[in-house]
N, C-alpha and C positions, 0 to 999 in steps of 0.2 A: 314650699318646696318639700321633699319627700327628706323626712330624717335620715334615710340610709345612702344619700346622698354623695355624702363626703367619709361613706366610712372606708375604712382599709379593706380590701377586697374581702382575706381569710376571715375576717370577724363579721365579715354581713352575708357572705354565701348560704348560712343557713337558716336567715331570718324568714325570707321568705316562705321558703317551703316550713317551716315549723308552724305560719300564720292559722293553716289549718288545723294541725295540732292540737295548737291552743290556746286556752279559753281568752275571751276577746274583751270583758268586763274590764269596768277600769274603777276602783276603789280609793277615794282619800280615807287615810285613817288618822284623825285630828293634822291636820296636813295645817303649819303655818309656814308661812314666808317673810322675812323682814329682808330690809335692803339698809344698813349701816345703824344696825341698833333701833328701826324703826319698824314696826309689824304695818306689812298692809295687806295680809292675810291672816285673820284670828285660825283658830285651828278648825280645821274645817273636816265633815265627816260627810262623806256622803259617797253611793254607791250606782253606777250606770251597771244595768245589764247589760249583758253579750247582746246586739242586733240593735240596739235600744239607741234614738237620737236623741238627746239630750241637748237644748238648749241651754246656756250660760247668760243671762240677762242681767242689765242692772245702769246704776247708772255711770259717767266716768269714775272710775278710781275706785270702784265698790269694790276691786278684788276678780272681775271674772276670767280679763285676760292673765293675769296672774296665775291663776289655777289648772290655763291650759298650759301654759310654757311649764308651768310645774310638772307636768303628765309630760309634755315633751322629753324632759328633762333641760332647759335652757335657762331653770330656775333652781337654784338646792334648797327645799324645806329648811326653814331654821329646827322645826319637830315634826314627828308623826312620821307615817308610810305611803306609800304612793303603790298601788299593786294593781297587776295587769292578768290575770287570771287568776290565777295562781300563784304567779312570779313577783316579790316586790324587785321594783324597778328602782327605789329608790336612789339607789347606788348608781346605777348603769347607766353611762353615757348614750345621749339622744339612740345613735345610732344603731344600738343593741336593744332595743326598745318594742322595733317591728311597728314603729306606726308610720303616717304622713303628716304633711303639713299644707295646707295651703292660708295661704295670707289676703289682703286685698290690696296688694299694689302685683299680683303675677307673679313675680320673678321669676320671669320665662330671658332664657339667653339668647340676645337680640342676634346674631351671628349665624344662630343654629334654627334650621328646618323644623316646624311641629316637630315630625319623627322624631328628629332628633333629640329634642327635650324631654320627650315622654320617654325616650332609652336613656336619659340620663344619669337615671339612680341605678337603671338596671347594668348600666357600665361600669359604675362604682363600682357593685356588688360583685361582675365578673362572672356575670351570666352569659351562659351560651350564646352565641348567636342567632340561631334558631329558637332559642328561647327569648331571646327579645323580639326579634320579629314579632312574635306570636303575641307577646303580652302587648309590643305596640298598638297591634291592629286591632286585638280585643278591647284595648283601653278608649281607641280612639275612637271604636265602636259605637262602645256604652256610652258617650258623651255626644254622640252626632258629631266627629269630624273629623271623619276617616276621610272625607273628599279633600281635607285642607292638609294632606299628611305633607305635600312639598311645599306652602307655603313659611313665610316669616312671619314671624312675630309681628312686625310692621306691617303686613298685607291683612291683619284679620280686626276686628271690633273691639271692644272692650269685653263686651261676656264672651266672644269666639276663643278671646286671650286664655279668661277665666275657665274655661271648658277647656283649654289644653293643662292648665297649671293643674286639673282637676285629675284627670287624665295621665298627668304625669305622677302623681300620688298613688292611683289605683297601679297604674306598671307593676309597684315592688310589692302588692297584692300586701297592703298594710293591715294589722289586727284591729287599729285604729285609726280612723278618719279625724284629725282637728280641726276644723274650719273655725278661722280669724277672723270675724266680720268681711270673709268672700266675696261679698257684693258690695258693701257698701259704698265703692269707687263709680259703679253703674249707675248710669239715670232711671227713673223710675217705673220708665216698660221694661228695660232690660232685663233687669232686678226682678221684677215680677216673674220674667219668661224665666229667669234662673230657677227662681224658686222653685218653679213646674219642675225644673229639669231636675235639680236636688233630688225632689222628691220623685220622681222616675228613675231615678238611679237609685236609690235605696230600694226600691223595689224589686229595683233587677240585682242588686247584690244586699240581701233580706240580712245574713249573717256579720255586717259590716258594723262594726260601734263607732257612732261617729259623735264628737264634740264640737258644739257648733256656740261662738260666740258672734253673738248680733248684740245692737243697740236697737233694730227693727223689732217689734214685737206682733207685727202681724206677719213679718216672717217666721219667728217661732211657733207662733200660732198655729199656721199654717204647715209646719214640717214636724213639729219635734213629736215626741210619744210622750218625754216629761219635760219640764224647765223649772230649773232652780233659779231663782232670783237674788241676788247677792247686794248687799249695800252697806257700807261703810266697813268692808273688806268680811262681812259676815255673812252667812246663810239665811236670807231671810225666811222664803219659804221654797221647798221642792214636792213637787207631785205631779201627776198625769196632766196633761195641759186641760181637756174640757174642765176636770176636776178644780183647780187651780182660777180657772177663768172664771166657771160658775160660782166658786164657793170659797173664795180664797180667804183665809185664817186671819188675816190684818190689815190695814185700811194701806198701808205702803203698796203691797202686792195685788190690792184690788184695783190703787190708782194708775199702778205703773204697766199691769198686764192688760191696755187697751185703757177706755174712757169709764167711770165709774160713776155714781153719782151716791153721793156720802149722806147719808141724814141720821141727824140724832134722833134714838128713839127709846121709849120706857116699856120692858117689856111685862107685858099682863099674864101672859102666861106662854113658856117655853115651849109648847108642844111635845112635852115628851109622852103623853098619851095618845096627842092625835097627828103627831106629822108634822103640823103648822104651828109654829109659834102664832098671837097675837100682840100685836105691838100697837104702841100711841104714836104718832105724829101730829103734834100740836092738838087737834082737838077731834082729829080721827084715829078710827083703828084701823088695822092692815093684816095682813098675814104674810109671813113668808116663814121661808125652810126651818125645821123645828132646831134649833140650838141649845148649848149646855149653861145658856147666859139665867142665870136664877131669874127665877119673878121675880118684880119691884126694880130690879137693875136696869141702870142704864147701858147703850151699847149704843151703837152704828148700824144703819137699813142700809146696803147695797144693793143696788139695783142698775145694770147695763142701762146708757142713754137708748140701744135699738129694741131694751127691751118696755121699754114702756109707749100706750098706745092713746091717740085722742080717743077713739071710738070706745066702751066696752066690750066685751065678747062673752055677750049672751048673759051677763047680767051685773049688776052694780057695786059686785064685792071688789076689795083694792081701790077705791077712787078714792084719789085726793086732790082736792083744790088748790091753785097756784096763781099768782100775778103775770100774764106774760111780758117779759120786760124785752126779750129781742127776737128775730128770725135771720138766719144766715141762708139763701136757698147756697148751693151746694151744685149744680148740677141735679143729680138723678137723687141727692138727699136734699132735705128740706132738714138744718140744725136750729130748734126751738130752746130758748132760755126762759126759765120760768120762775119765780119766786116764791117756794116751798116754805112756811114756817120759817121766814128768815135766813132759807140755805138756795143758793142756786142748783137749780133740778134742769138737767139737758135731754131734752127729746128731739130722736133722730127716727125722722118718717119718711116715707118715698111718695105718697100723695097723697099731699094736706087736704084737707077738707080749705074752705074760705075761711083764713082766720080773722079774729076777733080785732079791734087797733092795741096796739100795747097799752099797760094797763089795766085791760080787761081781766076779769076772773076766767080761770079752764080749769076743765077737768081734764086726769090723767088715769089712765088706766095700768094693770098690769099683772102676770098671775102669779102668786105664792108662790110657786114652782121656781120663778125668775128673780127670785129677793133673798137674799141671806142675810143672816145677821155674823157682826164681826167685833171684837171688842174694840174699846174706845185710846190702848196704847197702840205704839205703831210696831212693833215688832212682836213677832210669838210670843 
């Protein structure tokens, strides 16, 4: 629901229009949270730009939806600042705040017409007539369902629902967008089609900061510009998503942003002269991204399951031999298990060659470019 919802008419009249104003960022400065003497937010620092989608990842109870009702205001920092351009907010009731909300159960009012719902906040607020009008249809616009503007609640779908509760947040032209794991109530095409929509609507409103908490990580994947990953109420790691995905700083954040596959390795030399570290795996060597991990150390090889190949490409650097112990086909993937030096290794191919009976030896292929090296604790 939209935080200016429920506020006194005089104190939210001028939220909106200030939205352009000003600046849209949203800033924790060592931000914790405890709830009866117990922290399940350590302090947390981190900074979204203005336009900037930010996903919140992690696993239950790591602290992410915590962080967002803290930006809401629906939570009070036990310490730190919570700042909204310029403005710390920490002090100010939800409603003074200039952002929205939407959740993953709607809270759309079963009684009242689309229209209706999407003028909801803007009733609070004690906007014009003509100015809701206007924000209605524009809102219902951008979402696709301005044809459903006379419908109930009860006559539309589950994402048609979430496209109005969506709709009803953009109305009071919020600084900040917070989405609560928004889909996660949806079946698995819906969810999909959302996604599309999500990010067609950032598009079309480029200037919008929106915080988005999922337990989906191919949603995030798929939408955010960065994602911070939180686990046992801490920061684990934050940065650009390819960045993050490709090269992520610790074996938590590699496993958890998609499928990973982990191997222990001794490294020969770090590549800080040529790009490539050189690493051992059992009684090969490999190459992948140059790192700060000393020669002689040990570390962690990550390497994505879709990035590793049966065939070479064009020549026989990066091969490593493995036991294959299973094949899952998948539909349009083919998911291969493999027995690396004692570590299971997953490769994910779309059309296998004939493979071997389990048992057999393979080879696997892969390029330096797709391999990073990470240390061997779990945290930064």
């Amino acid at each position: 629901m939209s935080m200016a919802a429920y506020a006194p008419a005089g104190a939210q009249r001028s939220v909106a229009e200030a939205a352009d104003r000003a600046g849209s960022s949203v800033s924790f400065d060592r931000v914790s949270v405890a709830y009866r003497g117990f922290v399940v937010m350590k302090p947390l620092t981190l900074n979204v730009e203005a336009g900037e989608i930010l996903a919140l990842i992690g696993p239950s109870g790591s602290g992410k939806t915590t962080a967002l009702r803290a930006v809401a205001g629906f939570v009070r920092p036990a310490s730190g600042r919570i700042l909204i351009g310029e403005t710390d907010v920490t002090d100010l009731p939800p409603y003074e705040r200039g952002l929205a909300m939407v959740v993953q159960n709607y809270a759309l009012f079963p009684h009242m017409r689309v229209e209706q719902n999407v003028a909801f906040g803007l009733h609070a607020q004690g906007a014009p007539k003509n100015l809701i009008a206007d924000r209605v249809e524009d809102s219902l616009r951008i979402v696709g369902m301005s044809t459903y503007a006379k419908r109930y609640p009860r006559e539309l779908s589950g994402g048609q629902q979430q496209r109005v509760a969506i709709a009803r947040a953009l109305a009071v032209r919020p600084r900040v967008l917070l989405l609560d794991e928004p889909l996660s109530a949806l079946d698995a095409q819906i969810r999909r089609s959302m996604v599309e929509e999500l990010a067609k609507l950032h598009r079309t409103l480029p200037h919008l900061t929106v915080l988005y908490v999922t337990h989906d990580q191919s949603e995030a994947l798929t939408l955010a510009d960065k994602i911070a990953i939180m686990q046992d109420g801490m920061l684990n790691a934050h940065g650009p998503t390819a960045d993050l995905y490709r090269r992520p700083p610790n074996r938590f954040a590699a496993e958890f942003l998609g499928r990973a596959n982990i191997l222990p390795v001794f490294v020969e030399d770090n590549g800080s002269a040529s790009g490539f570290a050189k690493v051992q795996i059992g009684s090969a060597s490999v190459l992948a991204a140059a790192s700060d991990r000393p020669n002689g150390s040990k570390c962690l090889l990550c390497v994505r399951p879709q990035h590793l190949a049966l065939q070479p490409e064009g020549s026989d650097v990066n091969t490593i031999t493995g036991t294959l112990k299973d094949v899952h086909w998948q539909g349009e993937l083919t998911h291969l298990v493999l027995d690396v030096a004692d570590t299971p290794v997953r490769v994910v191919v779309t059309r296998p060659p004939v493979l071997p009976p389990a048992g057999s030896a393979m080879k696997i292929h892969f390029s330096p470019s797709d391999a990073s090296l990470i240390p061997e604790d779990a945290h930064v």
